[in-house]
C-alpha positions in Angstrom: -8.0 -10.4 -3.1 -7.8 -7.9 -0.7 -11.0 -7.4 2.3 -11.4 -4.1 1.0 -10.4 -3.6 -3.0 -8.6 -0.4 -3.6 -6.1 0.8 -6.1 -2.7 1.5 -4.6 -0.3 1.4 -7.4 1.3 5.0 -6.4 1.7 5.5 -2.3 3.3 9.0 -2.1 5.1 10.1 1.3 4.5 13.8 2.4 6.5 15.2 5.0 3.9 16.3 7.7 5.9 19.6 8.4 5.8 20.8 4.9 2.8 22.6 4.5 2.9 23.4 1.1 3.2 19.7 0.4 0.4 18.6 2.1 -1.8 21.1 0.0 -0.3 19.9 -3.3 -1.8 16.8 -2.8 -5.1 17.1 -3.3 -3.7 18.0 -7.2 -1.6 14.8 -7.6 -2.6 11.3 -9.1 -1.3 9.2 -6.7 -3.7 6.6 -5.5 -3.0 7.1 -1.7 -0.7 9.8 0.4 1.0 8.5 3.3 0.9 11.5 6.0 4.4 11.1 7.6 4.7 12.1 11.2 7.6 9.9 11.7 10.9 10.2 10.0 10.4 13.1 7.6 9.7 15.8 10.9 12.5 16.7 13.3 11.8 16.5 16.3 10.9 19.8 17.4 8.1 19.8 15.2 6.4 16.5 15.3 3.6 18.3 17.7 3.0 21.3 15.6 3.6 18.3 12.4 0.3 16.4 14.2 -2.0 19.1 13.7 -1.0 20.6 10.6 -1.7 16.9 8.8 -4.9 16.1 11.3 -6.5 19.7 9.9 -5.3 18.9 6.3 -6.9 14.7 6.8 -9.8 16.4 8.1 -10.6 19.3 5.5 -10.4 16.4 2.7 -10.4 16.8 -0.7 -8.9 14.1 -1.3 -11.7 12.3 -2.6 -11.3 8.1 -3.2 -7.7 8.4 -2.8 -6.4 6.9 0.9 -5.3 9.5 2.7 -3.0 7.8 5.6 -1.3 9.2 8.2 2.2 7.6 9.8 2.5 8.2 13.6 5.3 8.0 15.2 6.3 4.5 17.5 4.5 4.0 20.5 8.0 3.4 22.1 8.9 7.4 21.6 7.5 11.0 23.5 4.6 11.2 20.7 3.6 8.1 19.1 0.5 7.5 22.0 -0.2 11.3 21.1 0.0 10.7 17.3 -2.5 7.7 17.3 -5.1 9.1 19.6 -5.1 12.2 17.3 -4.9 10.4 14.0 -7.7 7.7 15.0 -10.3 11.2 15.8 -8.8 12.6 12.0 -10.8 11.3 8.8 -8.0 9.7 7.8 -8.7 6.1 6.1 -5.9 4.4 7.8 -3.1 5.1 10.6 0.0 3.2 9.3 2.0 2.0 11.9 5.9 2.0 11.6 8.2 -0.7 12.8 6.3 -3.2 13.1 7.2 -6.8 14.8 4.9 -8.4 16.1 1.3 -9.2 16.6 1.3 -7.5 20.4 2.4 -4.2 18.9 -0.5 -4.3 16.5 -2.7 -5.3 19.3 -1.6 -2.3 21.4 -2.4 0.0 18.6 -5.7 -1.4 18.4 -6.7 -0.8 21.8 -5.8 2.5 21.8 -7.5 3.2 18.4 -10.7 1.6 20.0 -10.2 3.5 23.1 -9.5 6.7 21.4 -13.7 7.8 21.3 -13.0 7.9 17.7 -16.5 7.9 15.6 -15.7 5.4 13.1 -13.2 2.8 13.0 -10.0 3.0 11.7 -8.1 1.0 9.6 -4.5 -0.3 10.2 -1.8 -0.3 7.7 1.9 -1.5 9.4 5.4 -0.7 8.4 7.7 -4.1 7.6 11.3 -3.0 7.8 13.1 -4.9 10.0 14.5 -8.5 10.6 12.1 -9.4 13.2 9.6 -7.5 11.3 9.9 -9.6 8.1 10.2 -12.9 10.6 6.6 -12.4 11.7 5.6 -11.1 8.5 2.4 -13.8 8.7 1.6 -12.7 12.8 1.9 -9.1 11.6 -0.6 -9.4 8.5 -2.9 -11.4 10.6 -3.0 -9.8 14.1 -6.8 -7.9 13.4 -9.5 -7.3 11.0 -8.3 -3.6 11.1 -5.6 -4.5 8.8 -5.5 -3.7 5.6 -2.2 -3.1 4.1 2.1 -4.0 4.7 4.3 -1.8 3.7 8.0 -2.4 2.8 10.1 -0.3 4.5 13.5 -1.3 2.5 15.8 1.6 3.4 15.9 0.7 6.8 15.7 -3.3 6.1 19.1 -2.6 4.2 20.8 -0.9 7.3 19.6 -3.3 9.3 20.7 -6.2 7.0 24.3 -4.6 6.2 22.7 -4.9 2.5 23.0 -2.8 -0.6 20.8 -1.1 -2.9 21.3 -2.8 -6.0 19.6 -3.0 -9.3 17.9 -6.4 -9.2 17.2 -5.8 -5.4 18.9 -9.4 -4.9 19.6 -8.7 -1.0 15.6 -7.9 -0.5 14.3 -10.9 -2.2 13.8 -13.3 0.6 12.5 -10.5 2.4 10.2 -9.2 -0.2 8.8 -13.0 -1.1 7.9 -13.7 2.8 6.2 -10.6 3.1 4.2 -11.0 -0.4 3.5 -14.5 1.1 1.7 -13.4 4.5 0.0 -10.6 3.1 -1.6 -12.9 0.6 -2.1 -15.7 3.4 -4.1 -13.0 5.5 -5.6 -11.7 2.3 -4.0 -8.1 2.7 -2.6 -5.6 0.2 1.4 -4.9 0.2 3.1 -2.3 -0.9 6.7 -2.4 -2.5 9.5 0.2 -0.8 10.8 3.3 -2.3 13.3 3.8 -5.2 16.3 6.3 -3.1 17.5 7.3 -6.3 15.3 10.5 -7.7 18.0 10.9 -11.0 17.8 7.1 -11.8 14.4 7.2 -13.5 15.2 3.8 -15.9 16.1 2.0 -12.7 12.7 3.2 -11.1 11.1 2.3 -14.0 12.6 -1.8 -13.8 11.9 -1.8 -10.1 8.4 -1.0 -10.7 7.9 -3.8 -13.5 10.2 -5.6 -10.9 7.5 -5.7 -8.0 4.7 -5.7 -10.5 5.9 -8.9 -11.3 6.3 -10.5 -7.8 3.0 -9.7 -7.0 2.7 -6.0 -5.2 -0.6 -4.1 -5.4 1.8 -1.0 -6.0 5.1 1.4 -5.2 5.9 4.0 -2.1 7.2 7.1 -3.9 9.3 9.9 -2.5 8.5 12.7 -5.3 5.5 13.5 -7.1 7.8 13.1 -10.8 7.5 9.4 -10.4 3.5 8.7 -9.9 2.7 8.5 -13.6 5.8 5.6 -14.3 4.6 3.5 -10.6 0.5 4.6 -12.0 1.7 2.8 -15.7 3.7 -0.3 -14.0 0.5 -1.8 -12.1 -1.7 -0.5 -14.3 -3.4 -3.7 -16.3 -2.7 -3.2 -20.1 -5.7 -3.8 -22.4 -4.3 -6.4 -23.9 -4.7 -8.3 -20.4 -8.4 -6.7 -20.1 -9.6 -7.8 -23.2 -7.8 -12.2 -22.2 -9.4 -11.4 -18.5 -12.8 -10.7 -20.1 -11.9 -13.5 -23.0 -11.1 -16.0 -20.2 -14.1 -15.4 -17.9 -16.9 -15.7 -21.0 -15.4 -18.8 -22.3 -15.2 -20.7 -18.8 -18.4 -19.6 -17.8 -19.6 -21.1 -21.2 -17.6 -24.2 -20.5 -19.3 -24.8 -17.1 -22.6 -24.4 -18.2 -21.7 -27.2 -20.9 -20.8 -28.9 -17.7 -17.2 -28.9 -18.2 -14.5 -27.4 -15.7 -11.7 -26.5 -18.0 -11.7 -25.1 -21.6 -8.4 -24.1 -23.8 -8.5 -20.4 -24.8 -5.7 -19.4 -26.9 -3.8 -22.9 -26.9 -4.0 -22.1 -22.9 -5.4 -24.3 -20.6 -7.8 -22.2 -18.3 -9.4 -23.4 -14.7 -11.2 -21.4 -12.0 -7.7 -19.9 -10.5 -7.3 -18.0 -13.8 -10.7 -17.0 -14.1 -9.9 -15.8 -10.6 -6.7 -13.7 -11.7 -8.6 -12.3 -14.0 -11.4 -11.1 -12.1 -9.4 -9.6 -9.9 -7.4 -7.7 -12.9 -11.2 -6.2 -13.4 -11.5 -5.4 -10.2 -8.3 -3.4 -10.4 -9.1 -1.6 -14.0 -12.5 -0.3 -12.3 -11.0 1.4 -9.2 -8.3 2.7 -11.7 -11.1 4.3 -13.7 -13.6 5.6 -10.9 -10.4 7.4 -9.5 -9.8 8.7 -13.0 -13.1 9.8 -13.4 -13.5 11.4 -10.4 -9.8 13.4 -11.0 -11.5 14.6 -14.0 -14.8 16.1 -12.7 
């Protein structure tokens, strides 16, 4: 499971120059809010874009929720500018877009570390390219600071000459190698956004969709769809109560001195009692971010 457990099922993108926006946050239920500096600002106001989200990062109120800010490439006029001031923000992580290779990670870090920044800042990176998704396993592993890949499909499909489609055939290689380093380098991944805002059944089978391959959770575009991405990675209690049936009855099976027992005509062995501790794990950040929304 991930270094650090958190609950990412909803990732919501907030255009850094919309002020009004960035305050609405702090009412929302997503788990995390990525910042953008990047391609939601124009670029007359990418400065003016940098402050506004540093103050807002800064002020909080955003409690357990990641609060993540997306600077701009390192290879354009403000992405040095964006890190520096995003590594001195309280934000929980800089997400980093473009990302392919290791070296690019490594340049970020040095200038995160070289920033003066107080406390050290975690790395999320941006995997929407071909190279990108080639060096999915160099990316996820390039430093400790990293914590979290996130699918960037929209410009994967322009760059692939591929089409949106409902099953998301064209992305599936894509989307498996990237599942396959972030769980190699024992990372979290997030799935890419659903373009279509009027489509809410097809948002609602690519959730289930990347549920079931394995992602910790969605990137949204509009607050409307955080409750459907909140319900698809959300465990059910009918897989809370076989997680908590599982573990008792393994853990009475090894103290009988056996390693496997059948529960439910299912054969169970430590990698399910595994799986299901981490579907625990999951329920409990769901519920201390609930219960802090409610206070």
């Amino acid at each position: 499971m991930p270094r650090t457990f958190l609950a990412l099922r909803s990732v919501l993108y907030v255009p850094g120059s919309n002020e009004r926006a960035i305050d609405k946050a702090r009412t929302l239920s997503a788990d995390a809010f990525i910042f953008d500096l990047e391609d939601a600002v124009a670029p007359s106001a990418k400065e003016q874009a940098r402050a506004r989200v540093c103050a807002a990062v800064d002020a909080g109120g955003f409690g357990r929720r990641q609060a993540v800010i997306r600077v701009n490439g390192l290879n354009s006029h403000w992405g040095y500018d964006d890190l520096i001031a995003a590594a001195k923000s309280r934000a929980d992580a800089i997400l980093l877009p473009k990302v392919e290779s290791g070296d690019m990670v490594r340049q970020a870090e040095a200038i995160i570390a070289a920033s003066g920044a107080a406390t050290p800042t975690a790395i999320w990176c941006m995997v929407e390219t071909p190279r990108g998704i080639l060096h999915a396993e160099e990316i996820a592993g390039a430093s400790p600071r990293i914590r979290c890949l996130v699918m960037g499909t929209s410009d994967l499909a322009k760059d692939l000459g591929a089409m949106h489609t409902r099953e998301r055939l064209p992305f599936l290689t894509s989307l498996g190698m990237c599942l396959l380093a972030a769980r190699a380098c024992d990372v979290a991944i997030i799935d890419g956004v659903h373009l279509n805002l009027e489509d809410e059944e097809g948002f609602v089978h690519a959730c289930r969709q990347g549920a079931e391959l394995g992602f910790d959770g969605k990137t949204l575009i509009h607050p409307k769809t955080i409750a459907a991405a909140n319900a698809a990675f959300s465990p059910s209690d009918e897989d809370l109560a076989w997680s908590h049936r599982i573990i008792d009855a393994y853990k009475e099976a090894r103290e009988r001195g056996e390693g496997l027992v059948v529960v439910g005509g299912k054969l169970i062995e430590n990698l399910h009692v595994e799986g299901a501790r981490r579907t625990l794990l999951l329920a409990r950040a769901i519920s201390e971010l609930e219960k802090e929304r409610a206070q």
